[in-house]
N, C-alpha and C positions, 0 to 999 in steps of 0.2 A: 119895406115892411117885412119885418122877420116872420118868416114860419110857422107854422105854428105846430106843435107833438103831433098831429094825426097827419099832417102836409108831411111829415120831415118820415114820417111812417109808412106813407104811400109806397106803394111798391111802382115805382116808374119803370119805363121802358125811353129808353136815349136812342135815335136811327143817328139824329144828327150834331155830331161837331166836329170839327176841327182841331187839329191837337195841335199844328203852329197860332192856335187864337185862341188854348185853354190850359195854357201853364199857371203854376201856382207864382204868384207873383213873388215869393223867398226862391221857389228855385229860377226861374228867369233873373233873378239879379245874380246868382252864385251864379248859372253861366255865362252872364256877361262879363261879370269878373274874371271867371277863367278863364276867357278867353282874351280879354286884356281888349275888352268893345264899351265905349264910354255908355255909362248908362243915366237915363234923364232922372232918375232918383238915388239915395243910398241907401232907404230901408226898405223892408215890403210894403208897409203900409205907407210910403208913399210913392213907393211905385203903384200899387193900388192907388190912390189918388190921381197917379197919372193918367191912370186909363180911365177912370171915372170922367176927368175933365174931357178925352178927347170920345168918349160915348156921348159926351152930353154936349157936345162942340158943333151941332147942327149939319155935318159936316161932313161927308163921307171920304173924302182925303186926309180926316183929320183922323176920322175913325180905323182908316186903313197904315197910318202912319204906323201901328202899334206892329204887325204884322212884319216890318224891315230887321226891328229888334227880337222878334221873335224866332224868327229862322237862320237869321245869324249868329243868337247864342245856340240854336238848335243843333247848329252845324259839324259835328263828330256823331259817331257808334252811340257812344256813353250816353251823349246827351241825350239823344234820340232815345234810347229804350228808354231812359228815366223819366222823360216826358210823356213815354206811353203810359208806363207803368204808374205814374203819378196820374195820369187824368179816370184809368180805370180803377182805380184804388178811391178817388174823392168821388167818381158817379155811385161805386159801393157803398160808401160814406153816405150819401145822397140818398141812398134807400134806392139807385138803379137794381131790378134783377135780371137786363141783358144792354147791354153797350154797343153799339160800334161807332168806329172811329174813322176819322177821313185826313187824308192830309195827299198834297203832292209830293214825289219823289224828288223828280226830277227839279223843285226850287235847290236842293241842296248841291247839286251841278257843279253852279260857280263856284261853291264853295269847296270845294275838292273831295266831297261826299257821293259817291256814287249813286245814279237812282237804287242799283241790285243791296248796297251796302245799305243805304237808311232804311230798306224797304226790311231787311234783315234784323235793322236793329229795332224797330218799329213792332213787327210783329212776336220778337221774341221779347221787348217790354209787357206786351198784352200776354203773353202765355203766363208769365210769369205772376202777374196779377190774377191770371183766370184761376193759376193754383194757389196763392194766398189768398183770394178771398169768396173762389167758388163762383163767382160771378161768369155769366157767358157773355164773351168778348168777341169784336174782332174788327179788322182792319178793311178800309173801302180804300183802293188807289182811286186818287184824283189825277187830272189831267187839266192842263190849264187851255183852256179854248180858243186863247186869243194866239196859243202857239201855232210853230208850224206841225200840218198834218206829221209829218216824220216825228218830229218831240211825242203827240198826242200817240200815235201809233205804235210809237217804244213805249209809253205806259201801260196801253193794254198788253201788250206784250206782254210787260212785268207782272201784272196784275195774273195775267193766266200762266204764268212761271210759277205762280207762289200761291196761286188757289190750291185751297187744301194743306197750305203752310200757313195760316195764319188768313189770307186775303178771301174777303167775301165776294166782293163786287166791283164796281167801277164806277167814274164818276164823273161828269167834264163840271167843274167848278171857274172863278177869273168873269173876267166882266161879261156883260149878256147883252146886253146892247152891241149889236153891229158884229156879235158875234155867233150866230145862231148854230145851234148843234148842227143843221145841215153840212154844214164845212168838216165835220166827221165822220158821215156817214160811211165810207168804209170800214172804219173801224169799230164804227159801235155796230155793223152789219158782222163784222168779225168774231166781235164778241156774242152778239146775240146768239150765232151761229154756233159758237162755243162752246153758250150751257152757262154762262157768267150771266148775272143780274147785272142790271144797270137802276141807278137813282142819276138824272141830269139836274141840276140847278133849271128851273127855266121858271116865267111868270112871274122872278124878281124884280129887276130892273127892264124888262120888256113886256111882250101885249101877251093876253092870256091866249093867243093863239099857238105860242110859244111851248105851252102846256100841253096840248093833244101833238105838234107838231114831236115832242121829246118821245110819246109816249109811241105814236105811231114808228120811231127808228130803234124802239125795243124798250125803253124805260119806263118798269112797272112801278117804281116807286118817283115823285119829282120832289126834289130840294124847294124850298117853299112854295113855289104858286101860288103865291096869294093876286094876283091880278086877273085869276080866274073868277075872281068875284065879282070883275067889272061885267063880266057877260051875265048874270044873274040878272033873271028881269028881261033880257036887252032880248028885244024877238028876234032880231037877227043872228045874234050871237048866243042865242042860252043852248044852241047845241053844244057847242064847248062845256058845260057845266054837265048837261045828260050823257055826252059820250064819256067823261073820266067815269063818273058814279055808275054809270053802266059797265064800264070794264073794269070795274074797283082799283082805279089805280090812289094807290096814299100818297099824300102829300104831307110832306116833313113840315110843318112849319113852325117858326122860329121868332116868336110875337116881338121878346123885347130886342132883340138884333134889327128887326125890320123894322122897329120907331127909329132906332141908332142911325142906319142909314138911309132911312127917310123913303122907306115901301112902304111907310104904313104911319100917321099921326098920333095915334095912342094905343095904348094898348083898348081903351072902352070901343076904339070906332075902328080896332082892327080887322082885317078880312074876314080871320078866325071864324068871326060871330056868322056870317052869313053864309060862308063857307059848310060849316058844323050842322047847320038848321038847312043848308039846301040838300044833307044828306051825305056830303062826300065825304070819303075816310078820309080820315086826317087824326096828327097829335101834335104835339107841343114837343120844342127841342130849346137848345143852348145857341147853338151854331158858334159861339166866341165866348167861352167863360169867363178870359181874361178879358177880353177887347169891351164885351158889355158888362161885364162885372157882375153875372148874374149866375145860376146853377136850376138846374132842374126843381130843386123846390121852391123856389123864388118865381119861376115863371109858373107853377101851379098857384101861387098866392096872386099872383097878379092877374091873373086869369080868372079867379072866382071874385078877387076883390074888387078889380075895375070892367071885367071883361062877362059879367053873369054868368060864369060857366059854373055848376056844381062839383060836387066829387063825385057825384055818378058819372056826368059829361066824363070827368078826368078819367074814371076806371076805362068807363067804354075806349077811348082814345086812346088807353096804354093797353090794349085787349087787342085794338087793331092794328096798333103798332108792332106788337110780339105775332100777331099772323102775318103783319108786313116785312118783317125780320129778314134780310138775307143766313140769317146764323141757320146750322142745320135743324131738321124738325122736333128736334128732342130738348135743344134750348129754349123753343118761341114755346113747348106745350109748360116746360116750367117755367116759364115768365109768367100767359097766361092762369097755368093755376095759383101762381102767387096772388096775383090781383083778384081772380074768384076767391079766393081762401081770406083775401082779407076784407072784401067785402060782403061774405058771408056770414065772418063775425063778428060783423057793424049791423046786419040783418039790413044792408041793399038790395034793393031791386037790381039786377041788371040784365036787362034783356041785350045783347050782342048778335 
C-alpha cells in the first residue's frame, strides 16, 4: 500500500537498520558488477523482485540468503561509503530527521577489507550525507555474537577508537538463540564502563527473558523485543514487562522484518499492539530495507492500516525514539522539535 502525502511527510526518527540489508537495489547490481560477482538478476527492478520473492519465502534462510550478496558487493572503501551515504540520503528522502545506522565491521575480514578500513569508510559516507542533507547521522558498531569473545572484543574496541568519529554505540547483532549476550559480558562490562551506549538484539528469536537479561549487562536501548509481550498477562513473568517500563528502556522494533522472519505473524497480531498499550517505549524501524523491501513510510502505513496505530501513536514513538537516540543532545532536541512543529500544525494533541 503506497503512502500516502501526510505518511511520506511525517517527520520520522530511524534507531534501526542495517546498511549490509539496505542498499538500493541499481547500486547493489553496479557492485556486483564491479566486482565481477554473479548476480541473481540484471536490472533493479528485478533484483527488487528478487528480494520480494525471498521476504515473502516463509523462510528465514531464504530471507538471510540476500545478506551473502550484499556484503560481498560491499567489500571495498568506495563501496562502503556509498552504501552509507546512499542509505542516509533515502532515510532523508523518507522524511527521516535523525538516522542511525548499524552494520558489522569485522563481516568484511575475509574479504581483505579491514574492520579499522570499512569502519573509516562507513562513517565518513554518513558525514558526508550529514552535510548534503543536514540530517543527524550516525554509525552503531555491531558485533556478531555467535563469534569468538576475541572477534567480539576487537569490535568494541573499534567502536571506542572511533567514538566521537562518526561511531555512537555498540551492538551484538547474528543469531540469538543459543547465543545469549551473557557470553560478552566482559566486554559489554568494558564498554559500559567506557561511557558507550549499547542497543543488544535480544527477545527476537529467544524468550523475553532475554530482554531484562540484555538490559541488566548495560543495554538502554534492545533491538526488537518483541517476545516480551509473551509475559504480559503471564503472573509469573509480567515482571519482565514492569522492570523495562520502569527503567525506560526502548525497544527498536521492526514490525514488517519480524513477519519476514517469522517473530511475528502479521503485521494486525504484531507484538507492537500489546507492547505500545502495556506502556513501553518503543518505535517502528526498517531493520532490512532491501531484504523486506519496505522503508520507514511503508511500515508507518502498515501500522495504522493493519496494525490500529494512529499518527498520534506514530508522533509519540518518534518523540521517544529521538530521546532514545544515542546522537548527541542537540540532534535528538531537533528531531523532537520537528515532530512537535509538525504536529502542532495539524492542531494534535500530544501528550509525551
Amino acid at each position: 500500500m503506497p503512502a500516502s502525502p501526510e505518511i511520506l511527510a511525517l517527520p520520522k526518527v530511524l534507531l534501526h537498520e542495517h546498511l549490509d540489508g539496505g542498499l538500493r537495489p541499481a547500486t547493489l547490481l553496479d557492485l556486483l558488477n564491479a566486482r565481477g560477482i554473479e548476480s541473481p538478476a540484471t536490472t533493479p527492478a528485478a533484483m527488487e523482485d528478487w528480494f520480494v520473492a525471498r521476504a515473502h519465502a516463509g523462510s528465514l534462510v531464504e530471507y538471510l540468503r540476500g545478506f551473502g550478496l550484499t556484503v560481498a558487493a560491499m567489500a571495498t572503501p568506495d563501496a562502503m561509503e556509498r552504501v552509507a551515504f546512499e542509505a542516509a540520503e533515502d532515510a532523508h528522502r523518507d522524511g527521516c530527521v535523525l538516522a542511525e545506522f548499524r552494520i558489522a565491521p569485522e563481516l568484511f575480514d575475509p574479504h581483505g577489507v579491514s574492520a579499522e578500513a570499512a569502519t573509516e569508510a562507513l562513517v565518513a559516507g554518513l558525514a558526508r550525507a550529514r552535510r548534503d542533507t543536514g540530517m543527524d547521522c550516525g554509525l552503531i558498531v555491531c558485533a556478531m555474537r555467535h563469534h569468538p569473545e576475541a572477534d567480539v572484543a576487537r569490535s568494541g574496541e573499534l567502536a571506542l577508537r572511533y567514538r566521537d568519529r562518526g561511531v555512537i554505540g555498540f551492538d551484538l547483532a547474528g543469531p540469538e538463540a543459543g547465543f545469549p549476550a551473557t557470553m560478552h559480558v566482559a566486554t559489554l562490562t568494558r564498554l559500559r564502563e567506557a561511557g558507550l551506549p549499547l542497543t543488544l538484539h535480544a527477545g527476537e528469536a529467544d524468550v523475553a527473558e532475554r530482554v531484562l537479561e540484555a538490559v541488566e549487562l548495560g543495554a538502554t536501548r534492545i533491538g526488537h523485543g518483541v517476545r516480551l509481550a509473551d509475559a504480559i498477562g503471564d503472573q509469573a513473568r509480567g515482571y519482565l514487562v514492569d522492570a523495562i517500563r520502569e527503567r525506560g528502556v526502548h525497544l527498536e522494533v521492526c514490525p514488517t522484518s519480524n513477519v519476514h522472519t517469522g517473530a511475528a505473524t502479521s503485521i494486525a497480531s504484531h507484538p507492537i499492539g500489546p507492547l505500545w498499550r502495556a506502556g513501553v517505549s518503543l518505535s517502528y524501524h526498517t531493520d532490512n530495507r532491501l531484504m523486506s523491501c519496505i522503508d520507514m513510510s511503508g511500515e508507518a502505513t502498515s501500522l495504522m492500516a493493519e496494525g490500529g496505530f494512529t499518527t498520534i501513536d506514530l508522533i509519540r514513538m518518534g518523540l521517544q525514539a529521538a530521546r532514545a537516540s544515542f546522537l548527541p543532545e542537540d540532534a535528538r532536541i531537533r528531531a523532537r522539535n520537528a515532530l512537535q512543529r509538525w504536529a502542532e500544525v495539524r492542531g494534535l494533541p500530544i501528550v509525551d
